[in-house]
Every structure is written in structure tokens, then in C-alpha cells.
C-alpha positions in Angstrom: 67.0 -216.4 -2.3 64.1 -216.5 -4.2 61.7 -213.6 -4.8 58.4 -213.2 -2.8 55.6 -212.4 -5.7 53.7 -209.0 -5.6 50.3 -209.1 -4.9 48.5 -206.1 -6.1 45.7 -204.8 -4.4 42.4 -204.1 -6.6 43.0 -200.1 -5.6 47.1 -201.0 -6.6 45.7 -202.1 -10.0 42.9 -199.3 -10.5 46.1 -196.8 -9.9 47.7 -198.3 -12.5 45.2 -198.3 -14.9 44.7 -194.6 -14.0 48.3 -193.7 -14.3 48.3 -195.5 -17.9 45.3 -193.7 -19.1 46.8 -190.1 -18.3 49.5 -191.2 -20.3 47.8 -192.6 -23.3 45.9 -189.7 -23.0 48.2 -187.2 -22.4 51.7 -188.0 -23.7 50.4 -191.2 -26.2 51.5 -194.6 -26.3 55.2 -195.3 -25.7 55.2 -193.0 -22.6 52.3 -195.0 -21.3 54.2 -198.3 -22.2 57.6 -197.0 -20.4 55.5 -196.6 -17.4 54.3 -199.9 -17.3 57.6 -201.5 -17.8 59.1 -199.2 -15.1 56.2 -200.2 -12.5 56.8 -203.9 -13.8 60.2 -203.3 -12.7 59.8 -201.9 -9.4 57.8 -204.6 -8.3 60.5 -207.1 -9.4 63.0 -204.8 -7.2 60.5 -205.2 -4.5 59.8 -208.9 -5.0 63.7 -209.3 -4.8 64.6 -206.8 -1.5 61.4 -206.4 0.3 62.9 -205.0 3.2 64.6 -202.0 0.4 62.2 -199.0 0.3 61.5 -196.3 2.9 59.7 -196.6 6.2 58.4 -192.8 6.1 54.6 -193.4 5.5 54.7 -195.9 7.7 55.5 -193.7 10.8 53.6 -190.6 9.8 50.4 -192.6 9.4 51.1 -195.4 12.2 50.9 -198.5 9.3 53.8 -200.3 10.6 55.1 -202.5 8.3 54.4 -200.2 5.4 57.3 -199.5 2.8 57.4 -197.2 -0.1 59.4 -197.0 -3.1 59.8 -194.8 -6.6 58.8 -196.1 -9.7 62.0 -195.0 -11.9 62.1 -192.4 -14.0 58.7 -191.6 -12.8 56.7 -189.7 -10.1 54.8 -192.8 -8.7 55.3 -194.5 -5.6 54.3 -198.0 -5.1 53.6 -198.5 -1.3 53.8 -202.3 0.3 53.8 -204.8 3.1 55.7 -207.3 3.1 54.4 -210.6 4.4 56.2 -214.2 5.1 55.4 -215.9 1.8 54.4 -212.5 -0.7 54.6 -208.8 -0.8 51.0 -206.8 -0.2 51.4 -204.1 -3.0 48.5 -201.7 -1.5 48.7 -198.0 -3.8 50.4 -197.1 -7.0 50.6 -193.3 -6.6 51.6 -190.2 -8.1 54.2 -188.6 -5.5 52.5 -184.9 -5.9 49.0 -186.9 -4.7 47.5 -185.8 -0.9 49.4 -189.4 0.1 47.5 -189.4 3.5 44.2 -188.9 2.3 45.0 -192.0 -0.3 45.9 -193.9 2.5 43.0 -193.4 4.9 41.2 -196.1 4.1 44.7 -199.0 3.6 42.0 -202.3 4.2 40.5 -201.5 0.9 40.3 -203.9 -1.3 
């Protein structure tokens, strides 16, 4: 089987830039750099077993379809749809974040 590709939202790729600039500017460089590698993984986890991560979110804010799985080693969640020929990679957040207020709005760009 191959793997679908990730297609990052715009807000998917503004959380990641976010995420990485806390780093840099909290913890430096090679923390920043393990995050990006372990986010880089998780999508390639995703891209490989779509249909792996939890349907939680997707219940508790009626978004059927929606699947969420942890960045390892991290705090960050990476929430998705999976569709027939990619997977929809909608946020990139921090786990302690108000998750339904972030998702209010899921059409965003």
C-alpha cells in the first residue's frame, strides 16, 4: 500500500511555524529542530495508517471524519481527515491549548 500525502492546511502550517518559534525562542535550536523532525514523522505515520489516530474530537465537536494523533515526544497533536487520494492535515496543536475554541472555525484555510 502506498502512502496517501499530507496536505497541510495554511492554519496546519502557521501552527508549525508557531510551535518552532517558541522553541527557538525558548529552548534554542536543536529542540526546535527535534520538533520538526518529530512532526515530519507523524505525518509520515499518518500518510502510512490514516485510519490510526483517535476519533475523540471528532465526536465531541460533531466533525466526523476527524482523527487526532500525538506528535512523539511532544505535547502537539496533529488533527486530520482523511480523504480517498490524500490526508487533510487541518491544526498542529499544543495538547494543553482550549482544542474546541481552535477548532471552531475547521473550513479555514
Amino acid at each position: 500500500m502506498t502512502a496517501k500525502p499530507i496536505v497541510p492546511r495554511t492554519v496546519a502550517l502557521r501552527d508549525i511555524d508557531e510551535a518552532v518559534a517558541y522553541y527557538l525562542a525558548e529552548a534554542g535550536e536543536a529542540p526546535a529542530l527535534r520538533f520538526i523532525d518529530a512532526v515530519e514523522k507523524t505525518f509520515a505515520r499518518i500518510g502510512r495508517h490514516p485510519a490510526n489516530g483517535s476519533p475523540r474530537y471528532a465526536l465531541e465537536l460533531n466533525l466526523p471524519g476527524l482523527r487526532v494523533l500525538l506528535v512523539l515526544r511532544h505535547r502537539h497533536l496533529v488533527f486530520f481527515v482523511a480523504r480517498a487520494d490524500h490526508v487533510d492535515a487541518w491544526r498542529v496543536l499544543h495538547g494543553e491549548r482550549d482544542i474546541a475554541e481552535c477548532m471552531r472555525a475547521p473550513n479555514q484555510a
